[in-house]
N, C-alpha and C positions, 0 to 999 in steps of 0.2 A: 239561793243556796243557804241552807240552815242547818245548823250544826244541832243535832237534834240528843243524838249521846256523847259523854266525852266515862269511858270508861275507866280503871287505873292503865291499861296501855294504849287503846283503840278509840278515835275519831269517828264518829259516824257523821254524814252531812246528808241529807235531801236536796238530790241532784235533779230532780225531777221523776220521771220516771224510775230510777233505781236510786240507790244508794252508795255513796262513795265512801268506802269503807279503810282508813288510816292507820296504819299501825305507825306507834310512834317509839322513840327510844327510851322511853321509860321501863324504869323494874321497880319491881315492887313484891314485897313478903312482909310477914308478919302482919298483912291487911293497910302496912305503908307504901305508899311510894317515895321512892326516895328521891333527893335531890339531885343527885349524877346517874345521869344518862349514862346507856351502854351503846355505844357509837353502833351502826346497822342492825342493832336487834330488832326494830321493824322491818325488813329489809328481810333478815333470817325467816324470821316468823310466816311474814307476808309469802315468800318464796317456798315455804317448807307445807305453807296449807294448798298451796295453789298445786307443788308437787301432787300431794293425796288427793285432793279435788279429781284430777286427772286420773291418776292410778288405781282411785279406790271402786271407779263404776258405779258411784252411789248419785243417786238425784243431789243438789246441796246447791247455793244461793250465785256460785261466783259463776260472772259475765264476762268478765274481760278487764283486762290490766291495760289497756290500750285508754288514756285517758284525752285523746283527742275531740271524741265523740261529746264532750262532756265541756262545761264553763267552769272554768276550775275556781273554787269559792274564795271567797276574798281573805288575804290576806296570807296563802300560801301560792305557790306555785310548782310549775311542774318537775323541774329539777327536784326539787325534796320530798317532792311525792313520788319519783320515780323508783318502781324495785318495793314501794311497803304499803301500794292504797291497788284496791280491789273495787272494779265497778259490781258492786251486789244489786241480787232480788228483790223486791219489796217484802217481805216475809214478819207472819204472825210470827212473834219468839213465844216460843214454849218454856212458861216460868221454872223450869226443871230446870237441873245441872244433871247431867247421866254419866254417872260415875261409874269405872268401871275398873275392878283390881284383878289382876293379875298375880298379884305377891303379896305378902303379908309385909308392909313396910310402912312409915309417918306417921298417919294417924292411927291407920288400922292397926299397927304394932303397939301402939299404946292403949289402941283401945281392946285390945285382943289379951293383955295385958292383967287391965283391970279387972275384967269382967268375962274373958275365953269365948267373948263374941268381937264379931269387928258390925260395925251398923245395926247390932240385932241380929243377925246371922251366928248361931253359935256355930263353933269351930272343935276339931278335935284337938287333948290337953297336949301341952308339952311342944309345939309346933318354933322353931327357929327365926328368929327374926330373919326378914328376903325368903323368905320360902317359897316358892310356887304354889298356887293353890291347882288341884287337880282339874276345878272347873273354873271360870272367872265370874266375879262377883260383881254382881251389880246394886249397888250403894246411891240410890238417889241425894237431890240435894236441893235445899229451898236456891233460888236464885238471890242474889246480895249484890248492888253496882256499888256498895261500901260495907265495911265489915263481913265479919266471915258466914261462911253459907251454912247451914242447918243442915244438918245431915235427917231423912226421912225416911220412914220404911216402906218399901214398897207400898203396900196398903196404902198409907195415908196418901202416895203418890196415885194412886188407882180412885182414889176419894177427889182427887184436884182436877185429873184429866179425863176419867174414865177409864174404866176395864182395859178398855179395846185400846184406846191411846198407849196407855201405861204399856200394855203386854208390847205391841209395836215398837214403841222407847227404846225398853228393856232389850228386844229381839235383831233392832237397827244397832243400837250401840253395843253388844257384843257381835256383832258382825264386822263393826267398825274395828273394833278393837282387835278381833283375830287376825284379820285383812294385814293390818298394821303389824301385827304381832311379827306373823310369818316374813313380811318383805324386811322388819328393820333384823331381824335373825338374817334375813340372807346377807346382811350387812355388817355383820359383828354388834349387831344392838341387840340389846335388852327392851323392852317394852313392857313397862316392870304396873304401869297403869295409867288413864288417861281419862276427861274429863270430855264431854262431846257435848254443844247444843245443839237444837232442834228447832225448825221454826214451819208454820204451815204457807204453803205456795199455792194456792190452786187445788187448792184440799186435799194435799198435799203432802208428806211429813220429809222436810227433805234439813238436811247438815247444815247448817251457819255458822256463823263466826268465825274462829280457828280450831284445825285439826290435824292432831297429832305432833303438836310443835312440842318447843322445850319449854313451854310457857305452862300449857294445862298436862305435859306426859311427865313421866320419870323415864329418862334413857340412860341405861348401863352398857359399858362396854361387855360383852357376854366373853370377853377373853378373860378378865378379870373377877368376873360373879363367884362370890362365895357365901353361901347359906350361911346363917348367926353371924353375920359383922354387917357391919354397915356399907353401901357399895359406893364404888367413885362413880362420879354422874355427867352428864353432857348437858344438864339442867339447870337451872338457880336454886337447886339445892346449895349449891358451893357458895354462894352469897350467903343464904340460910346458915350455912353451917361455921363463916368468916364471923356474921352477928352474933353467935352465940359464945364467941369468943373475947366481944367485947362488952363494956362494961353499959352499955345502951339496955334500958329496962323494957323496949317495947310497947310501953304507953306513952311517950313524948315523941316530939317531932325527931322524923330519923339523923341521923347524923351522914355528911356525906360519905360518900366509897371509896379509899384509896387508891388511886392509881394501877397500883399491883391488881388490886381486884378488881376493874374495871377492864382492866386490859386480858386477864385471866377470864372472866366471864363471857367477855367477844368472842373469844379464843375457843369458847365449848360449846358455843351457840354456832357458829361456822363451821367446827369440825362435823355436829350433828346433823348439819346441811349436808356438808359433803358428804358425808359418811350413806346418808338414807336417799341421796340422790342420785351420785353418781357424778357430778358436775364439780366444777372449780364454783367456789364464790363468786360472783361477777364486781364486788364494792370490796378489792382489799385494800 
């Protein structure tokens, strides 16, 4: 058993035949991880990708949460792997991020901003920060396991994978994303946009990692949405938005999370569970 990635939130280990895939309780923005944990946010995660796995009828990597079948690698065990580790595929990762917006919001508001494009995509003038975009935009992105991802233009992403790859990408992660769209609407969410990998199986182009969590989505409550203001989120935006109030510059090591915010951030990470599931939390 060999731990082969250790990403800012997820464990990967070589289990043999597949991959034993860890979500752990780290958070991390601004390209930091910080030093306090958010008690079950692997847990949330683990359980919110495994939901869409299920729902979404897409091909995608996960085998089974059942970690019997498996030698569990040294130095953890199964109690704390229970509820946040996925028996995965063996899968090519496709060095893409398939980004996909929904709404004019973070970056794209800024960069919509500067320049009345978001990615290179121009836009029409005058458009409201949170707006809806009529189509949804798909925004490639170089992959990063440190530091932030480069955002690419299609093109150059059709030059890394090929035509036929790229269109396929492109054609799977707004599929994903509508899929998503519609079921967290029937749920009073917003699914404002969301970041999807891809890996090859069998020649194959099937979902890995996590999807549609609160980790790579933006979730608004859609009872609360209002076009030109900023929206309250079920996200780590709200951690985001706590640092920006403190006197921390973003280039030095982070400072730890107050309590209040720590317990505040579980608290939007579980409601988003329950909210787009259906289910009670199982670890309150």
């Amino acid at each position: 058993m060999t731990l082969i990635r250790q990403g800012k939130v997820r464990d990967v280990y070589d289990v043999g035949d597949y991959y034993l895939m860890v979500a752990s309780d780290r958070i991390s923005a601004f390209d930091w991880v910080f030093p306090t944990p958010i008690p079950d946010k692997g847990r949330v995660l683990t359980q919110i990708s495994k939901f869409w796995f299920e729902l979404l009828g897409i091909e995608n990597h996960f085998v089974t949460e059942d970690l019997t079948g498996i030698q569990i690698p040294n130095g953890l065990n199964a109690d704390d792997l229970a509820g946040r580790s996925m028996v995965v595929k063996k899968c090519k990762v496709v060095p893409i991020e398939c980004v996909i917006r929904g709404y004019l919001v973070g970056s794209g508001w800024r960069d919509y901003q500067a320049t009345g494009e978001v990615c290179g995509i121009q836009l029409s003038p005058g458009l409201p920060n949170c707006v809806a975009f009529e189509e949804p935009l798909f925004t490639p992105a170089t992959k990063a396991d440190a530091g932030h991802d480069e955002n690419i233009s299609f093109e150059v992403m059709a030059k890394s994978v090929g035509s036929d790859v790229a269109n396929e990408l492109r054609d799977k992660s707004i599929d994903v994303y509508q899929k998503g769209l519609a079921h967290a609407k029937s749920c009073g969410i917003i699914l404002a946009d969301t970041k999807l990998e891809w890996g090859w199986f069998e020649e194959e182009l099937i979902l890995i990692d996590e999807v549609l969590t609160p980790d790579s989505s933006r979730f608004w409550p859609a009872d609360q949405y209002r076009p030109g203001e900023n929206q309250p989120s079920f996200d780590k935006q709200f951690v985001r938005e706590y640092l920006e109030t403190t006197t921390w510059d973003k280039n030095s090591s982070p400072p730890e999370l107050p309590a209040e915010i720590v317990d505040k951030t579980r608290a939007k990470y579980v409601d988003a569970f329950e909210r787009l599931t259906g289910t009670e939390f199982a670890w309150k």
